[in-house]
Structures are given as structure tokens and as C-alpha cells.
Predicted model as a PDB file, atoms N, CA, C, CB and O in Angstrom, pLDDT in the B-factor column:
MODEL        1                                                                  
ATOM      1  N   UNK A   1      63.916 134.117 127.435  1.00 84.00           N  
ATOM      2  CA  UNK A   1      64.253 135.515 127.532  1.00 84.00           C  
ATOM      3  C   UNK A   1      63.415 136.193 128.623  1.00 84.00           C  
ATOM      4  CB  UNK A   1      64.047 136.204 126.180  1.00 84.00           C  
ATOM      5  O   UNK A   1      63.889 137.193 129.163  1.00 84.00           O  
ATOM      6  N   UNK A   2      62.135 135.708 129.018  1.00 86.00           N  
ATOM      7  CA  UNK A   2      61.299 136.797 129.741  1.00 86.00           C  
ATOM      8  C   UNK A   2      61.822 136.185 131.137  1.00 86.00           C  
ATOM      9  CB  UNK A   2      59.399 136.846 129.430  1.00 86.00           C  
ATOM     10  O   UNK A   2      62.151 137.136 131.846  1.00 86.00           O  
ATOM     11  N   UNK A   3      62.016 135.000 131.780  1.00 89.00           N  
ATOM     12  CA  UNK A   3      62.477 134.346 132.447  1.00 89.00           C  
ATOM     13  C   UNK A   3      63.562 134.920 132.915  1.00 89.00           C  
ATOM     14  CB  UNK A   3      62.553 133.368 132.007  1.00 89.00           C  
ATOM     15  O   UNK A   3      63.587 135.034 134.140  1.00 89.00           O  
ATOM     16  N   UNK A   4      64.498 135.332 132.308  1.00 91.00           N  
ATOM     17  CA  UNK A   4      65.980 135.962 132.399  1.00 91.00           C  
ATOM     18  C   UNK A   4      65.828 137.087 132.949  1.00 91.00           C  
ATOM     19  CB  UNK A   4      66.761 136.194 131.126  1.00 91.00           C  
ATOM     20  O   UNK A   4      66.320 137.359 134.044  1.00 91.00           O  
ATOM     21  N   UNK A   5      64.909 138.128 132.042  1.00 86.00           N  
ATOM     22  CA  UNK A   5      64.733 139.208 132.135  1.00 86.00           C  
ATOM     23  C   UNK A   5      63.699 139.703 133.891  1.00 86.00           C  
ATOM     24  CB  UNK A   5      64.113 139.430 130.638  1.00 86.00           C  
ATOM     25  O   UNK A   5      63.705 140.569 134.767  1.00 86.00           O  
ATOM     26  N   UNK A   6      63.034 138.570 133.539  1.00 90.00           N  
ATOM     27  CA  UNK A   6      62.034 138.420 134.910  1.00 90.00           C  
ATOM     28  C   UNK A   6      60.766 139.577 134.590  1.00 90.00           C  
ATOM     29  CB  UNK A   6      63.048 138.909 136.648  1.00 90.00           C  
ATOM     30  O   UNK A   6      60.260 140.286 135.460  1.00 90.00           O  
ATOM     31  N   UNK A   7      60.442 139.581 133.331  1.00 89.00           N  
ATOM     32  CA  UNK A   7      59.383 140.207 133.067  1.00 89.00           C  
ATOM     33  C   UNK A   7      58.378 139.381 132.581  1.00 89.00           C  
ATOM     34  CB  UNK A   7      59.627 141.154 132.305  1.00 89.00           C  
ATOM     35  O   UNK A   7      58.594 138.320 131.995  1.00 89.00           O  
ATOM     36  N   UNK A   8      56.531 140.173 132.974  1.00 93.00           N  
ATOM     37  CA  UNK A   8      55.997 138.674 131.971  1.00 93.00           C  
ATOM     38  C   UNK A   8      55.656 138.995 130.672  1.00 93.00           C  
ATOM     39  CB  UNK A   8      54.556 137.853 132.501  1.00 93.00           C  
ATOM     40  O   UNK A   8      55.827 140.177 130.373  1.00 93.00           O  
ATOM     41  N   UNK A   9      55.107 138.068 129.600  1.00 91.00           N  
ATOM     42  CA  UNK A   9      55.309 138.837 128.367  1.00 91.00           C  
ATOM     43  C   UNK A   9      54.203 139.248 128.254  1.00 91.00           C  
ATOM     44  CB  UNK A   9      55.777 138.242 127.183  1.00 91.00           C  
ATOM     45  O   UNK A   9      53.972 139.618 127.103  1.00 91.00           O  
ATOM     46  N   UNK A  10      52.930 139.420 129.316  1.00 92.00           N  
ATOM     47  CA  UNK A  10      51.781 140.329 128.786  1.00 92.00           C  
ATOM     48  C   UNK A  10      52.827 142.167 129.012  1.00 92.00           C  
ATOM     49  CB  UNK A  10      49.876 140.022 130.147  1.00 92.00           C  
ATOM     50  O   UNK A  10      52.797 143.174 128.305  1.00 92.00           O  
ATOM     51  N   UNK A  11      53.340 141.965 129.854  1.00 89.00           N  
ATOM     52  CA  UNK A  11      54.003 143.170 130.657  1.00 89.00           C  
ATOM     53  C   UNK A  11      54.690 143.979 129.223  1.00 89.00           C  
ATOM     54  CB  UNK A  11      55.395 142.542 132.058  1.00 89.00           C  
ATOM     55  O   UNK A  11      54.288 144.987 128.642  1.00 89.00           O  
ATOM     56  N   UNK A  12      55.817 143.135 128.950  1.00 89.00           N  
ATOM     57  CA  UNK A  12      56.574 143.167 127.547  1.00 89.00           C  
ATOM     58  C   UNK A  12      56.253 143.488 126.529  1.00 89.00           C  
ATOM     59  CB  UNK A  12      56.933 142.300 127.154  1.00 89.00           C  
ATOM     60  O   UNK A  12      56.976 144.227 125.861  1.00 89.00           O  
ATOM     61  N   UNK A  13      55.008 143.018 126.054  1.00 88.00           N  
ATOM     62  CA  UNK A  13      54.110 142.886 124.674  1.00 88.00           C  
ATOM     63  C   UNK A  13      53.601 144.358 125.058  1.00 88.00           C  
ATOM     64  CB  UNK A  13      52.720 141.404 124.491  1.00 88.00           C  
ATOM     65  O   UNK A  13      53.727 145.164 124.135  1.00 88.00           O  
ATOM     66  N   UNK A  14      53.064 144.850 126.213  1.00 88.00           N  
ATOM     67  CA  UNK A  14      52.313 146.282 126.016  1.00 88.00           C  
ATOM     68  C   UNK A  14      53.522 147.203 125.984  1.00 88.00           C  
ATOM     69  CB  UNK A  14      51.154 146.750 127.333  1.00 88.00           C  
ATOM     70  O   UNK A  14      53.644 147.877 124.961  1.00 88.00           O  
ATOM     71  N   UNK A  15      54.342 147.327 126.841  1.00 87.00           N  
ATOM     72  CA  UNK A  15      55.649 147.913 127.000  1.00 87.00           C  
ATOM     73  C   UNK A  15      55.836 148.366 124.962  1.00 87.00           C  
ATOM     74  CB  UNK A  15      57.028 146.432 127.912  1.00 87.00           C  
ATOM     75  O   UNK A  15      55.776 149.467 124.415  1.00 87.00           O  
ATOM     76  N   UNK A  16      56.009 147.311 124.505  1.00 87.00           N  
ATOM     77  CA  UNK A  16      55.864 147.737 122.969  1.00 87.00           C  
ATOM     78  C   UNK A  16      55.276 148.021 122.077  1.00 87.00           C  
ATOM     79  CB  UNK A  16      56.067 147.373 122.456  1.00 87.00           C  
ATOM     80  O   UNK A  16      55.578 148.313 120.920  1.00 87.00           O  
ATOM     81  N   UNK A  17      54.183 147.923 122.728  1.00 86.00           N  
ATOM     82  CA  UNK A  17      52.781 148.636 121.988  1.00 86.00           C  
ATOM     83  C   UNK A  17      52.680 149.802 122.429  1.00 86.00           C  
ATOM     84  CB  UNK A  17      51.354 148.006 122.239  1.00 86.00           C  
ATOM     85  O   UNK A  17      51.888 150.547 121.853  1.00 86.00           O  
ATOM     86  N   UNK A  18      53.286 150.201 123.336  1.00 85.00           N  
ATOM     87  CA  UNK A  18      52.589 152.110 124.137  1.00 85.00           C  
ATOM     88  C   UNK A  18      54.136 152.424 123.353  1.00 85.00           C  
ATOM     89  CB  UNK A  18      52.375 152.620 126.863  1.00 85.00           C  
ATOM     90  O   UNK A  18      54.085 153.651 123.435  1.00 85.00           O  
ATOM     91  N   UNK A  19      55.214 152.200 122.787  1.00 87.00           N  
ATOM     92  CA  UNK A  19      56.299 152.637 122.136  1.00 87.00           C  
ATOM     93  C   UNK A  19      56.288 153.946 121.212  1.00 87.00           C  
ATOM     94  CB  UNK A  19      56.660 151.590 121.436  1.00 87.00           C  
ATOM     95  O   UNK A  19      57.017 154.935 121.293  1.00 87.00           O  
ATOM     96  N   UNK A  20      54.954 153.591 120.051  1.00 80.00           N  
ATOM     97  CA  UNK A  20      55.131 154.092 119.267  1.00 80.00           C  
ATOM     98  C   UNK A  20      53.925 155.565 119.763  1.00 80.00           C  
ATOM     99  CB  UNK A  20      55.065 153.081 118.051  1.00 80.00           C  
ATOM    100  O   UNK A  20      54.008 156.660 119.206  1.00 80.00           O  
ATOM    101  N   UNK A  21      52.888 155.261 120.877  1.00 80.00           N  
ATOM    102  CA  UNK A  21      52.183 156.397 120.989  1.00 80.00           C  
ATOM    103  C   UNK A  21      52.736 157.958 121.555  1.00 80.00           C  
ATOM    104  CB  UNK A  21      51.211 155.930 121.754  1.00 80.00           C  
ATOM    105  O   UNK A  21      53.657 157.988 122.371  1.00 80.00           O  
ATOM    106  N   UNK A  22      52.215 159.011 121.145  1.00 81.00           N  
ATOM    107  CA  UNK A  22      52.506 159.783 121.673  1.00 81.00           C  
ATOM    108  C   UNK A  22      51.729 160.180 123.330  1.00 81.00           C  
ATOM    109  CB  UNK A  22      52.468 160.527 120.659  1.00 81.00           C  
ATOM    110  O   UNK A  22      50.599 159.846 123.686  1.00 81.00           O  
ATOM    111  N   UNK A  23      52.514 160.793 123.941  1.00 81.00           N  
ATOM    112  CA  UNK A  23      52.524 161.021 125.292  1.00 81.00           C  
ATOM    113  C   UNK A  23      51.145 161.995 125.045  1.00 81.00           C  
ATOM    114  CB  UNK A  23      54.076 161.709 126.004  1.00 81.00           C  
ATOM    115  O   UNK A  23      51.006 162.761 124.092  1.00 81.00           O  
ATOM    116  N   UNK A  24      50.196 161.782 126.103  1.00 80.00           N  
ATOM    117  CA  UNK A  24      49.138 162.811 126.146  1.00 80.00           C  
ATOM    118  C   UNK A  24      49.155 163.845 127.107  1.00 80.00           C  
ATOM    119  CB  UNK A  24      47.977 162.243 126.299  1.00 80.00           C  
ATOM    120  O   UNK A  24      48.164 164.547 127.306  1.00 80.00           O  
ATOM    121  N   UNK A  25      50.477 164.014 127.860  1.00 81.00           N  
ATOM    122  CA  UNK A  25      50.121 165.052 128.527  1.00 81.00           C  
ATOM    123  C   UNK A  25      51.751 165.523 128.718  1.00 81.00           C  
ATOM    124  CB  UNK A  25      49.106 164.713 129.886  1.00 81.00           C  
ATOM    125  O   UNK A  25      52.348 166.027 129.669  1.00 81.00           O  
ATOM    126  N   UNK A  26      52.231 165.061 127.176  1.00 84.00           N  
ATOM    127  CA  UNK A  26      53.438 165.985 126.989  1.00 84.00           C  
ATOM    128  C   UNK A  26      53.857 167.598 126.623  1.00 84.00           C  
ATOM    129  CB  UNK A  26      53.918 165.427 126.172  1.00 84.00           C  
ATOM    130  O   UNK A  26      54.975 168.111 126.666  1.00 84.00           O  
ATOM    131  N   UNK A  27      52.404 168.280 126.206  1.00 83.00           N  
ATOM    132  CA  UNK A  27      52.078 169.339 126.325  1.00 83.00           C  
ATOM    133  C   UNK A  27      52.751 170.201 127.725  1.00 83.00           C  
ATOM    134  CB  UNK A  27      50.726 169.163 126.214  1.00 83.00           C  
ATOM    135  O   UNK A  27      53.707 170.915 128.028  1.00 83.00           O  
ATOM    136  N   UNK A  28      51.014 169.323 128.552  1.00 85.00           N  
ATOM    137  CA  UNK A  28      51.547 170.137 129.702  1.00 85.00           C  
ATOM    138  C   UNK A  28      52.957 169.844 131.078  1.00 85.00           C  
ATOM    139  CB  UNK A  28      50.238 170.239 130.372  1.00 85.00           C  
ATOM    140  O   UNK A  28      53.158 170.275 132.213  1.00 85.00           O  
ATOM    141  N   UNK A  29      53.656 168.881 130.136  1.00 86.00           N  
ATOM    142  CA  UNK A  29      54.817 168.613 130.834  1.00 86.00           C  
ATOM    143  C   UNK A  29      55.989 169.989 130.448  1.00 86.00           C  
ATOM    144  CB  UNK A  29      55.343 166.979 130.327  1.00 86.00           C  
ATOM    145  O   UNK A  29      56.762 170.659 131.132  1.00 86.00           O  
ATOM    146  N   UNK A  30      55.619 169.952 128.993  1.00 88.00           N  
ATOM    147  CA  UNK A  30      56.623 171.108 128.682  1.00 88.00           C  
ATOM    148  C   UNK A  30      56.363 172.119 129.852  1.00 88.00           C  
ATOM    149  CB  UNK A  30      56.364 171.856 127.106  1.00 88.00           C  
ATOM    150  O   UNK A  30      57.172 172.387 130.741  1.00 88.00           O  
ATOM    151  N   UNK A  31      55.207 172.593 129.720  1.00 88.00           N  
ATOM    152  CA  UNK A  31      54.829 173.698 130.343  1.00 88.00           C  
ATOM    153  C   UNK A  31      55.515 174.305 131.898  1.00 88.00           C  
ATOM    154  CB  UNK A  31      53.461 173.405 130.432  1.00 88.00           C  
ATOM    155  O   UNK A  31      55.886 175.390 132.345  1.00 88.00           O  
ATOM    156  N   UNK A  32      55.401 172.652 132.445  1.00 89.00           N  
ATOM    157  CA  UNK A  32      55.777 172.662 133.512  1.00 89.00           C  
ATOM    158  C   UNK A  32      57.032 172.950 133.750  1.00 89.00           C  
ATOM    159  CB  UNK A  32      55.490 171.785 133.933  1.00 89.00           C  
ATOM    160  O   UNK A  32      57.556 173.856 134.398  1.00 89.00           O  
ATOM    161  N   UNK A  33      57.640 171.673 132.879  1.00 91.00           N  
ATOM    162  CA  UNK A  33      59.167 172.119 132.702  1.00 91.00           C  
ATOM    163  C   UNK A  33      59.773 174.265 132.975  1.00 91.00           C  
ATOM    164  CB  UNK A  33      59.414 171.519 130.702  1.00 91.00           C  
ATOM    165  O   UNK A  33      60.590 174.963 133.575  1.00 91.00           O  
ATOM    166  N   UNK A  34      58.865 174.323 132.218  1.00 91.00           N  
ATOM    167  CA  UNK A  34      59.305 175.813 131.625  1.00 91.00           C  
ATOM    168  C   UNK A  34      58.997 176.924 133.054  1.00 91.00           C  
ATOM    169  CB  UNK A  34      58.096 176.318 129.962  1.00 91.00           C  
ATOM    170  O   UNK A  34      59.759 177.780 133.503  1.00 91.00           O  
ATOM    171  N   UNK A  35      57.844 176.604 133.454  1.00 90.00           N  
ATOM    172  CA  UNK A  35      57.606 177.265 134.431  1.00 90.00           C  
ATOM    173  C   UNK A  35      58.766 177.011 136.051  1.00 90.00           C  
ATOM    174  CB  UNK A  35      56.076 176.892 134.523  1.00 90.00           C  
ATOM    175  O   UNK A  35      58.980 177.947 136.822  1.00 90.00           O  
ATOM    176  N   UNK A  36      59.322 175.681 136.246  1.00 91.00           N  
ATOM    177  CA  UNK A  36      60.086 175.211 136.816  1.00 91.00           C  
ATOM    178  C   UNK A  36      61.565 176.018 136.665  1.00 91.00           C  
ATOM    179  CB  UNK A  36      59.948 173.948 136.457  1.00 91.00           C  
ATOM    180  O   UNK A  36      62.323 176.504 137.505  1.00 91.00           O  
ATOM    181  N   UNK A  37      61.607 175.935 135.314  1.00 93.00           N  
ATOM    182  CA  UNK A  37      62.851 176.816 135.229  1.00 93.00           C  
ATOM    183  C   UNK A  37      63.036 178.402 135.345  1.00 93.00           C  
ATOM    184  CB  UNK A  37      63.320 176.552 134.064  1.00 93.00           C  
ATOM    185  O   UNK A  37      63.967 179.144 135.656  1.00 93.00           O  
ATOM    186  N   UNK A  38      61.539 178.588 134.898  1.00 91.00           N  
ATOM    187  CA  UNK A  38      61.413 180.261 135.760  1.00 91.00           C  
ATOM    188  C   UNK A  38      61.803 180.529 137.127  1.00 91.00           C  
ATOM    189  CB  UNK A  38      59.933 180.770 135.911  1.00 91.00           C  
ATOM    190  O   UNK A  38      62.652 181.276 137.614  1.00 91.00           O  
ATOM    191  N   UNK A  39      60.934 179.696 137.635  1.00 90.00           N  
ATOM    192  CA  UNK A  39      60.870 179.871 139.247  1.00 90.00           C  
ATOM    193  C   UNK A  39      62.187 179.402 139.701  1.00 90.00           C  
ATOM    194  CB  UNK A  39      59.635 178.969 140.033  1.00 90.00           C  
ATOM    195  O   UNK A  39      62.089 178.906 140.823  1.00 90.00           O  
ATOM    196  N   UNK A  40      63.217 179.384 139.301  1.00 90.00           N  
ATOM    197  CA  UNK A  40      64.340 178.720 139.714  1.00 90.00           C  
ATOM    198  C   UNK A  40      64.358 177.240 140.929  1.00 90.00           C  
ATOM    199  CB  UNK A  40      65.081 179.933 140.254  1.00 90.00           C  
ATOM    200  O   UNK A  40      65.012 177.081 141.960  1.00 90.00           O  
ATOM    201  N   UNK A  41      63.356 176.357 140.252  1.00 88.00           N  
ATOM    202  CA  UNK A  41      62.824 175.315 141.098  1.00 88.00           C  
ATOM    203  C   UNK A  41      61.891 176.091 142.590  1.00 88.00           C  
ATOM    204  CB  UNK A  41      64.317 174.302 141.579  1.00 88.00           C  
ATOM    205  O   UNK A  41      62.668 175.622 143.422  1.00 88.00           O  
ATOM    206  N   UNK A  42      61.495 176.394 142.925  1.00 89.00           N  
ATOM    207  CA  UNK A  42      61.040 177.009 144.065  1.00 89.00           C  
ATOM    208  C   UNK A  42      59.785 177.029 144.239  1.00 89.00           C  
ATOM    209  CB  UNK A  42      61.412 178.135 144.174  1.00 89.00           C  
ATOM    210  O   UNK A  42      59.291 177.278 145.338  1.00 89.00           O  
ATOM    211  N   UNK A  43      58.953 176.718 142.966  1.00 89.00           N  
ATOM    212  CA  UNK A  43      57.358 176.589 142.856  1.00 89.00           C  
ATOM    213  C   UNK A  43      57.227 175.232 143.658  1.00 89.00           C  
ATOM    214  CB  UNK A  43      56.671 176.497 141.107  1.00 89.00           C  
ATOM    215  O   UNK A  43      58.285 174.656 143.402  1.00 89.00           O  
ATOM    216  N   UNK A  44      56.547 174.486 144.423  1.00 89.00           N  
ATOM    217  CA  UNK A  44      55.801 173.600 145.091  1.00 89.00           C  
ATOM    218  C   UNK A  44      54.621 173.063 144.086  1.00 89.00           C  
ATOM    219  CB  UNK A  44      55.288 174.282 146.389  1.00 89.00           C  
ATOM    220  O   UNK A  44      54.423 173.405 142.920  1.00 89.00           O  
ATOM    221  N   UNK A  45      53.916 172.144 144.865  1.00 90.00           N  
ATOM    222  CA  UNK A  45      52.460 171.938 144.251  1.00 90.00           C  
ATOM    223  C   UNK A  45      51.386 172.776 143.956  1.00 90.00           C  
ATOM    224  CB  UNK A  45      51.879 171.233 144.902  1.00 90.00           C  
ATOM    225  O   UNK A  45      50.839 172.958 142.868  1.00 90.00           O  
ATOM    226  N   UNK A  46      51.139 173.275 145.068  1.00 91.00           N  
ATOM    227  CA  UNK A  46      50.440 174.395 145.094  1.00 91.00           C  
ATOM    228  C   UNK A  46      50.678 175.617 144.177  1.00 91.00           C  
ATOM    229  CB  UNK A  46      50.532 174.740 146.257  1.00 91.00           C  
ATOM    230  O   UNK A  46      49.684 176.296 143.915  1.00 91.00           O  
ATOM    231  N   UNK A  47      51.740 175.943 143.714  1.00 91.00           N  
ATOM    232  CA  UNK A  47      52.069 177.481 143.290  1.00 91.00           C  
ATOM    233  C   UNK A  47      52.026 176.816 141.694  1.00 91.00           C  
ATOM    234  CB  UNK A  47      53.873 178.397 144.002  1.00 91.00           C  
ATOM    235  O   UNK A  47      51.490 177.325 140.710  1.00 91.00           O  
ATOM    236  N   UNK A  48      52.694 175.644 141.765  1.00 90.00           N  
ATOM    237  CA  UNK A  48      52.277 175.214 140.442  1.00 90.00           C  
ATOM    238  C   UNK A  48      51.422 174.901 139.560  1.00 90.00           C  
ATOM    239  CB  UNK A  48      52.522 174.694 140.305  1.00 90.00           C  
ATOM    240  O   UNK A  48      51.433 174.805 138.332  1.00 90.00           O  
ATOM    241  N   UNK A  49      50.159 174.657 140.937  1.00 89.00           N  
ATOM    242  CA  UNK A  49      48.804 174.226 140.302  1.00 89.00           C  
ATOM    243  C   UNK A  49      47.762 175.701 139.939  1.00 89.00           C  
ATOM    244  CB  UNK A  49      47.960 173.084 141.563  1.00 89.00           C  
ATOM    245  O   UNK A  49      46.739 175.919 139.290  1.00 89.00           O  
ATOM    246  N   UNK A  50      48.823 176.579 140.876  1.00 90.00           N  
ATOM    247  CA  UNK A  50      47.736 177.911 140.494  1.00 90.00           C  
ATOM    248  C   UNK A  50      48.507 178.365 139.009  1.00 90.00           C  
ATOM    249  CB  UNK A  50      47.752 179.535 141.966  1.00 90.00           C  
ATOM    250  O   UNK A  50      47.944 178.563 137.932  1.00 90.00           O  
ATOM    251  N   UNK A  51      49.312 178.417 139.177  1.00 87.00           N  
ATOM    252  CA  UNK A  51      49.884 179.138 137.773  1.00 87.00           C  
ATOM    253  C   UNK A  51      49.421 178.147 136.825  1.00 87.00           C  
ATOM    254  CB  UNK A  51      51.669 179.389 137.624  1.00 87.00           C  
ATOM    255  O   UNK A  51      48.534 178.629 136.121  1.00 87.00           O  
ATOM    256  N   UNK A  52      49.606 177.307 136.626  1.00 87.00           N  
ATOM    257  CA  UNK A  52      48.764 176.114 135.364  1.00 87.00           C  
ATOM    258  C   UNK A  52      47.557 176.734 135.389  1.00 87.00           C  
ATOM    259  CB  UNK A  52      48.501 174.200 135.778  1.00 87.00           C  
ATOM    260  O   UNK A  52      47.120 177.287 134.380  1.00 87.00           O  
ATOM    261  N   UNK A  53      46.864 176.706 136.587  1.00 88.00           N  
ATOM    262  CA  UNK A  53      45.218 177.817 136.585  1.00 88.00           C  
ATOM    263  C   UNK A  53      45.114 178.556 135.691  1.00 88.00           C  
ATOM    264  CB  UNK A  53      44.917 178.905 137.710  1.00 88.00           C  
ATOM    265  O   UNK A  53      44.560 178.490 134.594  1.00 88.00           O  
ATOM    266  N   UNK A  54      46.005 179.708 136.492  1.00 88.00           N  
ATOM    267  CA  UNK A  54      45.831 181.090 135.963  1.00 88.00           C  
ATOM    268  C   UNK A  54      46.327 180.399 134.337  1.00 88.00           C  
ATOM    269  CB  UNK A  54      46.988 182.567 136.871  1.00 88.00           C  
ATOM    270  O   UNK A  54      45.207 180.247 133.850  1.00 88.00           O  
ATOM    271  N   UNK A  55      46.849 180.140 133.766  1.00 83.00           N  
ATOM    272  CA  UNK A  55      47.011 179.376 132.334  1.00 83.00           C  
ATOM    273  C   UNK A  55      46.171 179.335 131.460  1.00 83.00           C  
ATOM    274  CB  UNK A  55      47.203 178.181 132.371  1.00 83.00           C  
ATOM    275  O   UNK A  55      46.149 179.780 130.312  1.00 83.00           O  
ATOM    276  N   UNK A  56      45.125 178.500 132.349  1.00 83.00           N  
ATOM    277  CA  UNK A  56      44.073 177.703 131.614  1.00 83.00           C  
ATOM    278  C   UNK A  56      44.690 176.061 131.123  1.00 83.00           C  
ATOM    279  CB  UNK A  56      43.616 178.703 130.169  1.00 83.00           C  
ATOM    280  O   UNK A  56      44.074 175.428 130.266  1.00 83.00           O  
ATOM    281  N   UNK A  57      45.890 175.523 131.743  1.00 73.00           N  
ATOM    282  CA  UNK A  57      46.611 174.440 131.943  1.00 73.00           C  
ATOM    283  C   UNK A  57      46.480 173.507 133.027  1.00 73.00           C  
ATOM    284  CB  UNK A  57      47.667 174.801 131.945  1.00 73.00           C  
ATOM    285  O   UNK A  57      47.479 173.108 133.626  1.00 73.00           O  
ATOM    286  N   UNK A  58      44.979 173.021 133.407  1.00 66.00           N  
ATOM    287  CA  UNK A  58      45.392 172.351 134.630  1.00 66.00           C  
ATOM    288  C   UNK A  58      44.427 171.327 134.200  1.00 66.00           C  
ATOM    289  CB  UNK A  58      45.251 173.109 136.182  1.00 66.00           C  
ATOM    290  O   UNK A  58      43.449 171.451 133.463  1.00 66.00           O  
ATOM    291  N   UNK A  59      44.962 170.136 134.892  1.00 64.00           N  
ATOM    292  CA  UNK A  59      43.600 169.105 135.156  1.00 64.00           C  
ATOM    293  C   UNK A  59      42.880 169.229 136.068  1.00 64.00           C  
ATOM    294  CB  UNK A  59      43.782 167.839 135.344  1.00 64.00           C  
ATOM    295  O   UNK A  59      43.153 169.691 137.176  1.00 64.00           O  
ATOM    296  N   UNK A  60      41.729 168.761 135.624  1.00 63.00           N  
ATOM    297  CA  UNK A  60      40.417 168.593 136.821  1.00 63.00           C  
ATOM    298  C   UNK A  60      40.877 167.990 137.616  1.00 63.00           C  
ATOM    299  CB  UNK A  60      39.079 167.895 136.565  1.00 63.00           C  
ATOM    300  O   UNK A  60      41.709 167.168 137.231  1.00 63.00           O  
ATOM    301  N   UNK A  61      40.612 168.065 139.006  1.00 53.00           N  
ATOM    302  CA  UNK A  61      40.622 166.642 140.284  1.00 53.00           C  
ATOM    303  C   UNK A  61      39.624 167.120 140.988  1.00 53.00           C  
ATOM    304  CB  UNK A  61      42.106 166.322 141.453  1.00 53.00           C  
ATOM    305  O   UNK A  61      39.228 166.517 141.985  1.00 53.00           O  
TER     306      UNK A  61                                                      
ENDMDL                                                                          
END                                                                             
């Protein structure tokens, strides 16, 4: 099967282990989402990373 598939089964085996976790930064995906649909798509990186700011929604880099 992995042969067929052309996957290897360390690849496979984690693939089904991260299944059941929840997403850690599905929070601020919503967020994004939401703000995206405000801006009628038109926010960039930049405008997006300030408004997450101004939030209190952003990651460090």
C-alpha cells in the first residue's frame, strides 16, 4: 500500500497521529478569516499584521 501510494510509512503513521489534534493557531486563523472578509480581500501582509497588532493577535517574529 505505501509503495502504491508512494508515501513512507514514517510520513503516514504521523499524518495519523496529528488527525485527532487540534489546530493551535485555529484561533487566529478565524480571526483572519474575518478580518479578510471585512476588508473585502484588500488587506496585504502588512495591514494585516498591524490590525492583528492593534488586536493584541499577532505572533512574535
Amino acid at each position: 500500500m505505501y509503495r502504491f501510494f508512494q508515501v513512507s510509512r514514517s510520513g503516514s503513521c504521523d499524518f495519523v497521529h496529528r488527525l485527532g489534534r487540534p489546530k493551535k493557531d485555529a484561533a487566529l486563523t478565524e480571526i483572519i478569516a474575518e478580518q479578510r472578509a471585512r476588508s473585502f480581500r484588500t488587506y496585504g501582509c502588512r495591514r494585516m499584521w498591524l490590525e492583528l497588532k492593534k488586536r493584541g493577535n499577532y505572533i512574535k517574529t
